[in-house]
Structure formats: C-alpha cells, structure tokens
Steps between C-alpha positions, in 0.01 A plus 500: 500500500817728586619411164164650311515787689809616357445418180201735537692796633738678311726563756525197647575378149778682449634516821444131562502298220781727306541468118370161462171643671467785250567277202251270614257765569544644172499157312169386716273852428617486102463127457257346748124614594640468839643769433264738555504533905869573456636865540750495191475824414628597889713249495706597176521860663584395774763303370678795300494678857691169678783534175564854567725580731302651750318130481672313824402840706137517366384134518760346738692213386328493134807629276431395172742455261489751243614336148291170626177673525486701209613184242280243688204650583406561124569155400274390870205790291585277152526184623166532701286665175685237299291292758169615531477488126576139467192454750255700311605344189491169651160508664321752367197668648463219764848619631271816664218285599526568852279657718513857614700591797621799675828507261341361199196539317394454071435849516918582495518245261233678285680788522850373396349398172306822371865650619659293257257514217432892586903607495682151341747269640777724506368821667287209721822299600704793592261707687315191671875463687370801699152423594518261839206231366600603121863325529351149638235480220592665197791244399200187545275681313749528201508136519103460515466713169815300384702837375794409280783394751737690293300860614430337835881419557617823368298740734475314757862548549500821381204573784691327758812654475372837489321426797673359732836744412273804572355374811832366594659832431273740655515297829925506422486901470262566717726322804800669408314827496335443838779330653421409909189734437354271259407289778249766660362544130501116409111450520401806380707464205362150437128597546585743227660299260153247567281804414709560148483126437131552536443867249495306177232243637296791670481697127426214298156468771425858463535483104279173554261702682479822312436266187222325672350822626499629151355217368181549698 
C-alpha cells in the first residue's frame, strides 16, 4: 500500500523511487490505461528540478542525474506510446470497454478521437503530450483507428521528445533560478504548471460550448 502511494505522489516519486520511478511513471501514463491515476506531468517537472543543482537542497536526497534524465525519459514517453498503440491496434474498441470510474470514463475517450479527426495525428500526438488524460489515450486511439504506423511512429516521438525536454527543462531552470527558495515555492509552482497543463483542455470545452449554444 506504501508502495501505491508513492507512485501516486510526485514527490515521493522522485524523491523515493529516483530515475527508475520517473521512467516508469512516464512509460506507465503514455503506455498503459493505468496510467491515468499517475501524476506524470508533476513528476517530469519535478524531475528537471531534482537534476538541477539546487535538486539535493529542494527535494532531499533526490539528485537526479542530469544527462540520464533528459536521454531516457524521452525514450520511457516513446517506448510507452509505442505501447499503448500496439494495444489499441491489437484489441480494438473492446480495449476501452471498461466501466466508468473516477479516472476513466468513454467520455475522454470520445474526446481523444474528435481531437484527432478535428486537428490530425500530428498536431493530436504532439499536443495530447500536454493534456494529463490526453497522453494515456491518444496513442491507443491511434491504434483503434489503425493510423499508418509510419505517422504514428514519427510523431509520437516527435510529441514525446518535445514533451518531456520542456517539462524536464522548465523544472531544470526553474531550480537553478530558485535555488534553496525553490523549496518554499515548490507547490505553488507545481499547481501552476497543473493549471497550464489544463488551458488547452478548458478552450477546446468552451469552443464546444459556444458551438452548441449557437447551434440552438
């Protein structure tokens, strides 16, 4: 039960489980529908805090290493879309035939789709990275509507590398900026970067709803 909890908070993550914890976080939320009660997008920031070198000071004994997390944890984002499309390819619309829950529910997955036939794979792939539910479903759903694995491939490493290198690098500047401060800021800062994480998903309902209300 310990051993869950951590995995569900980001700091205990990092601090805790170390780089083999982030890189399974970050596989697990891109690859797996279990992914979705994980904190990934915390995590990775949290992670670029722990490599800077105002890390060991904010979050204890979590030093990161630097050159480790920024090549691995895109491959962990690749390897875990590479993943999640295999299982929607594989089995389809049954592999969301599951019951709604307080993490999942066929209304997300409803929404991944019109994403990807309202914007196309590419803009989809790379701008799902950023979007906490978006990341765990968008790579199955490629597989469901069985897009080319060529395009798949392409952008989904193209998505993950962007995103974990930005996330990874604003957490990295941000702790050499901050320094021992960054410690009084640290939840702040990551309730913020939530709420950004969050912008694109809260336009796309207010477009949904201004069309709706002009359809009336």
């Amino acid at each position: 039960m310990e051993f869950l909890t951590n995995l569900l908070d980001a700091n205990s993550v990092v601090s805790t489980l170390g780089l083999i914890g982030v890189l399974g976080i970050i596989f697990m939320e891109t690859g797996l529908l279990i992914g979705l009660v994980f904190p990934g997008g915390e995590v990775v920031f949290l992670a670029g805090i722990a490599a800077s070198g105002a890390g060991a000071d904010i979050l204890g004994d979590a030093k990161l290493s630097t050159p480790l997390l920024f090549i691995l944890a895109p491959i962990a984002a690749i390897t875990g879309g590479e993943v999640g499309y295999w299982f929607g390819w594989t089995y389809g619309r049954k592999f969301f035939d599951r019951p709604d829950s307080r993490f999942f529910n066929q209304k997300m997955v409803q929404t991944v789709e019109k994403w990807l036939r309202k914007y196309g794979p590419r803009k989809a792939l790379v701008f799902g990275r950023f979007i906490p539910f978006g990341r765990t479903l968008i790579n199955p759903v490629c597989g469901v509507v069985q897009l080319e694995r060529k395009t798949f491939s392409t952008w989904n490493a193209i998505g993950g590398i962007i995103w974990t290198e930005v996330a990874i690098g604003v957490g990295y500047l941000l702790g050499d900026v901050l320094g021992n401060s960054a410690n009084y800021y640290l939840y702040g800062v990551v309730g913020l970067i939530v709420l950004i994480s969050l912008v694109p998903l809260a336009i796309e309902i207010f477009r949904e709803w201004q069309s709706k209300r002009y359809m009336k």
